[in-house]
N, C-alpha and C positions, 0 to 999 in steps of 0.2 A: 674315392669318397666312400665313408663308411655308412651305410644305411644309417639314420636313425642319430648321427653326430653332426650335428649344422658346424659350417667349417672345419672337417676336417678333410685333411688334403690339399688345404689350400695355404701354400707359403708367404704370401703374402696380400695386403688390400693395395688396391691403386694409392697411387701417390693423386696430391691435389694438380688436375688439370689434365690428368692421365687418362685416358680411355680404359675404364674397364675388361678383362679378358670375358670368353665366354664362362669360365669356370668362375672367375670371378663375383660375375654377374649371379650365378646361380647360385652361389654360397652366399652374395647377401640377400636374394629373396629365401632361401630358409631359414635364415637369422632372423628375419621380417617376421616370419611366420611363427618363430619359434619362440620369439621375444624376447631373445639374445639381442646386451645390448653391442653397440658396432665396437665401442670402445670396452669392452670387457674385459674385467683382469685375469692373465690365463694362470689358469692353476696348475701346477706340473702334475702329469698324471706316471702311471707307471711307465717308465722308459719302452718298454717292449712294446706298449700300445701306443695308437697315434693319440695326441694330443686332442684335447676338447675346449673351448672356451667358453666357460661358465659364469652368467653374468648374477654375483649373489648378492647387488641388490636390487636388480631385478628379483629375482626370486623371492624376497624376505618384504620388500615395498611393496611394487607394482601390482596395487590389487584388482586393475582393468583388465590385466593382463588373466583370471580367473576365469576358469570357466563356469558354466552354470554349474554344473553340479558338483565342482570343488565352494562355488557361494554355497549352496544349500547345505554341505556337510557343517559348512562353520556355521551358516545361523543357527541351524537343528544344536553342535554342538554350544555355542552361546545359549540358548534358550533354555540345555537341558541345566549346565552351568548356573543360570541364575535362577532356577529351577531351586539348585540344590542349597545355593545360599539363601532364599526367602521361606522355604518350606524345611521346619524343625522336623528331624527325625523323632520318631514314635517314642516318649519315656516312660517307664515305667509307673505306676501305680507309686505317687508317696506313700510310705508307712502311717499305720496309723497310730496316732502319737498322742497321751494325755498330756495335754500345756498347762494346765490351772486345775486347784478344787478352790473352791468355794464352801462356808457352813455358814448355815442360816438356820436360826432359833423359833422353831414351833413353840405352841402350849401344849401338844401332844409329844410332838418329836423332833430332833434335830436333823435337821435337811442337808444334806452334803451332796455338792454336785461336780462333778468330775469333767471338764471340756477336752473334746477332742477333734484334732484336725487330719488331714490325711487320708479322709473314709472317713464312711460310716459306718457305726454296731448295727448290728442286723438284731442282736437281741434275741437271736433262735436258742434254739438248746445246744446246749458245751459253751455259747461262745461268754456267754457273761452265768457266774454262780458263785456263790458263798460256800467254803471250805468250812467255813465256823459262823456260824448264827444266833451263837449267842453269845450277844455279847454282856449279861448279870458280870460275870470274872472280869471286866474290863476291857476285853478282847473281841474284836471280830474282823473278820475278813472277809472281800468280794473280790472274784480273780477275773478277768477279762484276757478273752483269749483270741491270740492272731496271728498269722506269719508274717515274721518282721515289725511286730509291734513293742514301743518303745514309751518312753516318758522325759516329758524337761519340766514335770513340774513342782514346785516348791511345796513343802510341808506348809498344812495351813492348821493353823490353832482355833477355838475357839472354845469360853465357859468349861473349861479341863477337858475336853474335845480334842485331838491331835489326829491327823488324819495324813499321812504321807504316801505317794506312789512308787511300790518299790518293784524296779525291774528283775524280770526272770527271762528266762529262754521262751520262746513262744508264749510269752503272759506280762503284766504289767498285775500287781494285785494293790488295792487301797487297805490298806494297814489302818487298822482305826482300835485308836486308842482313848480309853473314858476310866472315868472314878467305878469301881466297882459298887453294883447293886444298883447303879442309876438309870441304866435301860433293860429292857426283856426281852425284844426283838430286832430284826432286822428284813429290813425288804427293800427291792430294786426296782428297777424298772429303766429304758430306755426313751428318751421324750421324742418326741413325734419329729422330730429332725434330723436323728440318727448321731447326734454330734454330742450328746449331753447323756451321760451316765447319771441316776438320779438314786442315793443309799437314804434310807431314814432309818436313824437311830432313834426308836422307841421309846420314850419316857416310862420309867417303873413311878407313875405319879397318882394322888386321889384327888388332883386337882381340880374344881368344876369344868372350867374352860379348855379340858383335856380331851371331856368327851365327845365319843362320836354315835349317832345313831342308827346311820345311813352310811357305808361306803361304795354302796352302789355294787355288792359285794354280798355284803350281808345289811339285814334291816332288826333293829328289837324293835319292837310292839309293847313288851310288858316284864318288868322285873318288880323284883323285891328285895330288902337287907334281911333285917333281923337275926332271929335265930336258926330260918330257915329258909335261906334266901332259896332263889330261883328264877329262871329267864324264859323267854319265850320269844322267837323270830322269824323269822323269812331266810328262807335260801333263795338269793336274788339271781344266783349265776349255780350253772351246776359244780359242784367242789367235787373231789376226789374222794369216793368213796360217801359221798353223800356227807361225809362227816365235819362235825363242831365239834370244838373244844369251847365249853363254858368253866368259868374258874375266878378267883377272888385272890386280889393282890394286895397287898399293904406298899405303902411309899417305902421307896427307893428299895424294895428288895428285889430287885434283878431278877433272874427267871425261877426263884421261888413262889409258888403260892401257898395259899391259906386252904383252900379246897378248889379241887377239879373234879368235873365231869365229861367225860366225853359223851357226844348229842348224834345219835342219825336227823336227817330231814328227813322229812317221808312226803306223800299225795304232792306230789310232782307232776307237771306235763311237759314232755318233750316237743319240740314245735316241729313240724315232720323230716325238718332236714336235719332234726339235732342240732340246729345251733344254739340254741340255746331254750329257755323254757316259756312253753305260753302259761304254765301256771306255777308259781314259784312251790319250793319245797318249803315244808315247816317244821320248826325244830320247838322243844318244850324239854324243861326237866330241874330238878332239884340239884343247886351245889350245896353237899353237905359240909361242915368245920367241924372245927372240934374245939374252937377259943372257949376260954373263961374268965374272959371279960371285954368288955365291948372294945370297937376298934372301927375306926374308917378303914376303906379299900376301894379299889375299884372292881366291880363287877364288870366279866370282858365274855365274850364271844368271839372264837378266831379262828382259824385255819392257817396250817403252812405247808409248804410245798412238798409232794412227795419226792421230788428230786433231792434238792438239797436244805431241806426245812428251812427254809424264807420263810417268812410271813405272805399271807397273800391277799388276806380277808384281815379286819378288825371293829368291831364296836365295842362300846365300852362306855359304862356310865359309871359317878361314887355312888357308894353305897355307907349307910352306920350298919354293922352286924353287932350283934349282941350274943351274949353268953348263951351256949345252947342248954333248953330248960327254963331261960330266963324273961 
C-alpha cells in the first residue's frame, strides 16, 4: 500500500457474505476516513503508477465531509464575494455640465441664469470671467472654466436677447447676443448654491424705475442735472484703488457717455482685520458735458473689475441736463 492512496493495493472488496481479509479490512477503514465513497468510480490513472479510487461526487457534494477550516475559507470567501456585489466601486466626479439658461427681464437689467449640475462653481478667480464686457456693439461674453466641463444646453431667447452655451476645450462660454446700444455693462456672480451662474445685461436706459441708490456697494446721498451736474456718495465696501467712475448716459447708447469723471473716495476706516470698513469712503465731484441742448440721461456712479472689467458696483439715478451756459 501506498502511503497517503486509500486502496491502493488492494485487488479486490469482499464479496456479500464473505469474510473480509486483514488488508481488506484496513483499506476500508481509510476509505472511512478518507470519505472515499465504497462504490467509487475508478478513474484510470497513469498505467506505471498504482491505481487510485476517487470518489467525485463525494468531493464536489459531500459538504459534511469539510473540514473546519476548508468551511471558514468558503464563508470568508462568500462574504468577500457578496461584499463585492453590494458595494459600488468608487466613480469618478461627474463633469460639470450647463443644462439650461434661463432670461428674466429687469427694469434695470436683463437677468440671465445658467444652471449647472455635476459640481459646483467655486467662483474663485480664473474659474468664471468675461473675455468681453461690453456689451454697447451687441456682444458679450462670460467663460467658465473646468476640467472636463461640458454643456447640453439649449439656446434661450428673450426681447432680442439670444443667449447660447457654446463648448470649448476646458471651458463652456455663454455667448450673449443683443440689439446694439441697448446695454452698457456686464456683471456676474455665483449664487450661494454653487449650481446657478447668474450674468446681468445692463440696461443703457433714463427710465425712473431703473434706478438704483444703494447696492450695498455703493450709496448716493446727493446729485444734480442741469448744466452742471454732479454727485456725491459713500464708498460702502473698499473698491480697487479707492476709485469711482461718475458719468451721464443718454437711452440706448451703449457704453457711450455724454460726460465722465473719474472719483477717489477718501476719509476711510479700515476695521483692524481689513475686512472691510468701520467708516465708509466718500466720493464728491462734477460731470462736465458739453450738449447744446437739453436732454434726459441717466446720472451713474460705478466701478468694474480690475481683472476682467465686469461691473462690480452701480447706482444710478435720471437726470434733465441742460445746455451748458443755459
Amino acid at each position: 500500500m501506498v502511503p497517503g492512496m486509500a486502496g491502493a493495493g488492494v485487488g479486490k472488496l469482499p464479496l456479500p457474505g464473505e469474510e473480509p481479509t486483514k488488508a481488506q479490512k484496513a483499506a476500508r477503514q481509510v476509505r472511512r476516513a478518507s470519505g472515499v465513497h465504497r462504490h467509487a468510480r475508478r478513474i484510470p490513472a497513469d498505467p506505471s503508477r498504482p491505481q487510485t479510487s476517487i470518489d467525485t461526487r463525494r468531493a464536489v457534494h459531500d459538504r459534511p465531509a469539510m473540514t473546519n477550516l476548508g468551511r471558514g475559507t468558503m464563508l470568508a470567501a462568500s462574504a468577500l464575494a457578496a461584499a463585492a456585489v453590494g458595494v459600488a466601486a468608487p466613480q469618478a466626479p461627474a463633469a460639470l455640465t450647463a443644462e439650461g439658461v434661463q432670461i428674466r427681464g429687469h427694469a434695470a437689467h436683463e437677468r440671465i441664469v445658467v444652471a449647472f449640475t455635476g459640481g459646483r462653481l467655486r467662483g474663485g478667480e480664473g474659474q468664471v470671467h468675461t473675455p468681453d464686457p461690453s456689451p454697447g456693439d451687441g456682444r458679450a461674453t462670460v467663460r467658465v472654466s473646468a476640467r472636463g466641463i461640458t454643456s447640453t444646453a439649449k439656446e434661450a431667447r428673450r426681447a432680442g436677447v439670444r443667449v447660447s452655451i457654446v463648448r470649448r476645450r476646458g471651458s463652456v462660454v455663454a455667448l450673449v447676443l443683443a440689439p446694439r446700444g441697448r446695454f452698457k455693462f456686464v456683471s456676474y456672480a455665483v449664487d450661494g448654491t454653487g449650481r446657478r451662474l447668474v450674468i446681468d445685461l445692463w440696461r443703457a436706459t433714463t427710465a425712473p424705475a431703473a434706478a438704483i441708490r444703494d447696492d450695498g456697494c455703493l450709496r448716493l446721498t446727493a446729485w444734480r442735472g442741469g448744466s452742471r451736474p454732479a454727485v456725491r456718495g459713500l464708498e460702502l465696501v473698499p473698491l480697487f484703488e479707492h476709485t469711482v467712475v461718475a458719468s451721464l448716459r443718454a437711452e440706448n447708447a451703449g457704453g457711450t457717455t455724454l460726460g465722465l469723471a473719474p472719483l477717489t473716495a477718501t476719509g476711510f476706516r479700515f476695521r483692524p482685520d481689513f475686512s472691510g470698513y468701520l467708516r465708509p469712503g466718500r466720493f464728491a465731484g462734477p460731470i462736465p458735458h458739453s450738449l447744446d441742448r437739453s436732454r434726459r440721461a441717466m446720472l451713474e456712479a460705478w466701478s468694474s473689475s480690475a481683472r476682467d472689467g465686469s461691473l462690480e458696483c452701480l447706482v444710478q439715478v435720471p437726470v434733465m441736463l441742460a445746455p451748458v451756459g443755459g
